[in-house]
C-alpha positions in Angstrom: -22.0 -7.3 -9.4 -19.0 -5.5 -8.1 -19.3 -3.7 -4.7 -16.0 -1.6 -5.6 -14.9 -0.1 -9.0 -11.6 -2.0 -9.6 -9.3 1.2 -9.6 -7.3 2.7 -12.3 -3.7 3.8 -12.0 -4.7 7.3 -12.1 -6.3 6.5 -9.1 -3.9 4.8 -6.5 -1.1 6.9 -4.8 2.3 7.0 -6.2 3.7 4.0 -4.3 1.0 1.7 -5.7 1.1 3.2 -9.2 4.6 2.4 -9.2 3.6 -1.2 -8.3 1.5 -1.2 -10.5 4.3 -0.2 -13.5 5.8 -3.3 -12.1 3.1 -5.6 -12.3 2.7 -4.3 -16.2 6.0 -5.5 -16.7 6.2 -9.1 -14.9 2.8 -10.2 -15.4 1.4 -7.8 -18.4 -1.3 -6.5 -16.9 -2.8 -5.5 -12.9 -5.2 -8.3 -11.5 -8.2 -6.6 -10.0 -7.2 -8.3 -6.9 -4.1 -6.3 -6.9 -5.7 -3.3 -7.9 -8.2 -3.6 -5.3 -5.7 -3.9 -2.6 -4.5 -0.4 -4.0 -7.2 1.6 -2.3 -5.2 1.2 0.6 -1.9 2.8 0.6 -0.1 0.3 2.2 -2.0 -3.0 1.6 -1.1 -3.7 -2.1 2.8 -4.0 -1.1 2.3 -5.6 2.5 0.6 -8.3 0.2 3.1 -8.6 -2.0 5.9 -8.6 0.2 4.0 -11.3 2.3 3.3 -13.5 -0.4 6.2 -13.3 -1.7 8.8 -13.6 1.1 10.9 -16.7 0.8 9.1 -20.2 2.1 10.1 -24.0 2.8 6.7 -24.6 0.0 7.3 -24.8 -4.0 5.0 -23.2 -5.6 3.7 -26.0 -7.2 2.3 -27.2 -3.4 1.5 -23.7 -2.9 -0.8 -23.8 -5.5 -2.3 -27.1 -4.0 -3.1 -25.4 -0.7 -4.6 -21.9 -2.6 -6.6 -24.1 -4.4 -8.0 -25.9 -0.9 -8.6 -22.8 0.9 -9.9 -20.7 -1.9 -12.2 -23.4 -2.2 -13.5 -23.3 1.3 -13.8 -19.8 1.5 -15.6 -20.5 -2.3 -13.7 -17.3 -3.2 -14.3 -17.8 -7.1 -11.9 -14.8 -8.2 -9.2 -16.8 -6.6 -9.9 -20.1 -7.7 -10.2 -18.8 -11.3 -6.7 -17.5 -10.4 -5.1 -20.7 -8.7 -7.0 -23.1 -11.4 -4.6 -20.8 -14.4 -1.8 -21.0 -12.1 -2.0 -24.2 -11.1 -1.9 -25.1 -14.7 1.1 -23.3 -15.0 3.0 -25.3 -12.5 2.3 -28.8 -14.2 -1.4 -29.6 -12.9 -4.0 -30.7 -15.1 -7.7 -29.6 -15.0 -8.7 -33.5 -12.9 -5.6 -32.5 -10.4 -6.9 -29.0 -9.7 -10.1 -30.1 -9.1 -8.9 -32.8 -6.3 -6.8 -30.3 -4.9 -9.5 -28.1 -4.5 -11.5 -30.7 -2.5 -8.5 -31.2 -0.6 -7.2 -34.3 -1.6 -4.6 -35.5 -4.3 -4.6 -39.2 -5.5 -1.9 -38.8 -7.7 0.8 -37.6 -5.0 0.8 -38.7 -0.8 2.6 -35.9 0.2 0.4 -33.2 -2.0 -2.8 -35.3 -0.4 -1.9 -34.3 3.1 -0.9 -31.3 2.4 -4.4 -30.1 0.3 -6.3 -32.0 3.3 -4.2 -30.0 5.7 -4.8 -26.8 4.1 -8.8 -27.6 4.1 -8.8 -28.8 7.2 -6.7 -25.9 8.7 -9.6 -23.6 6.8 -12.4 -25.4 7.2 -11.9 -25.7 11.3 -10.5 -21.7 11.4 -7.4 -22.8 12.6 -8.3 -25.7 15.2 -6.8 -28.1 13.0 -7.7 -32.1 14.1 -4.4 -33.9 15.4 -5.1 -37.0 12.9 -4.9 -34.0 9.9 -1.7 -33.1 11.5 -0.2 -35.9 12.3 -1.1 -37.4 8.8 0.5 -34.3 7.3 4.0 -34.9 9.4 3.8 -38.7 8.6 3.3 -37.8 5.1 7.1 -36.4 5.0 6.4 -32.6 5.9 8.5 -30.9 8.5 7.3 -28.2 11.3 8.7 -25.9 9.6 6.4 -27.0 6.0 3.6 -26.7 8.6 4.0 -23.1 9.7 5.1 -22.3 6.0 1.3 -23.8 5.3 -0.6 -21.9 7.6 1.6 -19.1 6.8 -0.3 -19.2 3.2 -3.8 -20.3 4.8 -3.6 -17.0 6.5 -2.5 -15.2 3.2 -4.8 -16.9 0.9 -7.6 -16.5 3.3 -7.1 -12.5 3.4 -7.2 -12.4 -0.5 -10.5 -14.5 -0.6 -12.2 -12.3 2.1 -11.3 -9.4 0.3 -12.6 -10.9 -2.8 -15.8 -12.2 -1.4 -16.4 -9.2 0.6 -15.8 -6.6 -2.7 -17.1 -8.6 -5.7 -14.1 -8.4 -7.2 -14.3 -8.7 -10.8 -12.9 -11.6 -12.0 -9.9 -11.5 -15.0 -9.2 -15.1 -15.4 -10.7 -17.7 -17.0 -13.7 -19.0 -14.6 -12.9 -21.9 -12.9 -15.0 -25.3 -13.5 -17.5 -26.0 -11.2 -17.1 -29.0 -9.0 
């Protein structure tokens, strides 16, 4: 059960309603994530803005690390989001669920990226040099590793918020593992 109401347009300030008028239009509808950001007045667009700004990542290897850290942080709103998404970017249903144990068979660099990404999560940030030096040997720069935890660090904000609300999920459920 939901600990917050998911709110309504009518009940968000003018900034996020107008957000939310956006959202209508790009994505047809307001996930409850987004909305639930909304009850702050600055939240909703300081995520946005940060998950949107430009990264070294595609967001096909985005999606492999949202799915590893959502994951971890079992943050089922966001893996029922990442598992649609995902599928959207080219990965079938067997992909998503190795990326969301951290591992990809089917692509090296995507494998030590999704096992960089858990590892990264599962450690809170104190990361073990093999996962790092794996990931670098795998063909990712520096600058691919900061653009990862960058989106740890987002990804692990949204499932908090998730976990911490009940926020009612709008996507297709993800499988279990």
């Amino acid at each position: 059960m939901s600990t917050f109401a998911v709110p309504t347009r009518e009940e968000v300030n003018a900034t996020n309603q107008q957000i939310f008028d956006n959202l209508e239009k790009q994505v047809g509808f307001v996930p409850n994530l987004f909305a639930t950001y909304a009850y702050s007045e600055n939240a909703l667009k300081n995520y946005l803005d940060f998950a949107g700004a430009p990264s070294s990542l595609k967001a096909k290897e985005k999606e492999a690390v949202n799915l590893a850290v959502s994951q971890v942080n079992n943050c089922e709103y966001c893996l029922a989001a990442h598992t649609a998404i995902g599928k959207m970017n080219g990965f079938n249903d067997d992909q998503i669920l190795e990326l969301r144990q951290g591992k990809a068979s089917f692509d090296t660099k995507l494998d030590a990226l999704a096992a960089f990404a858990k590892n990264v999560t599962e450690n809170r940030g104190n990361t073990e040099a093999a996962v790092v030096e794996n990931f670098l040997n795998a063909g990712w720069t520096k600058e691919n590793l900061i653009d990862a935890l960058n989106l740890v660090g987002d990804k692990t904000i949204s499932n908090y918020i998730n976990n911490t609300v009940k926020t009612p999920i709008d996507f297709p459920a993800a499988p279990a593992l």
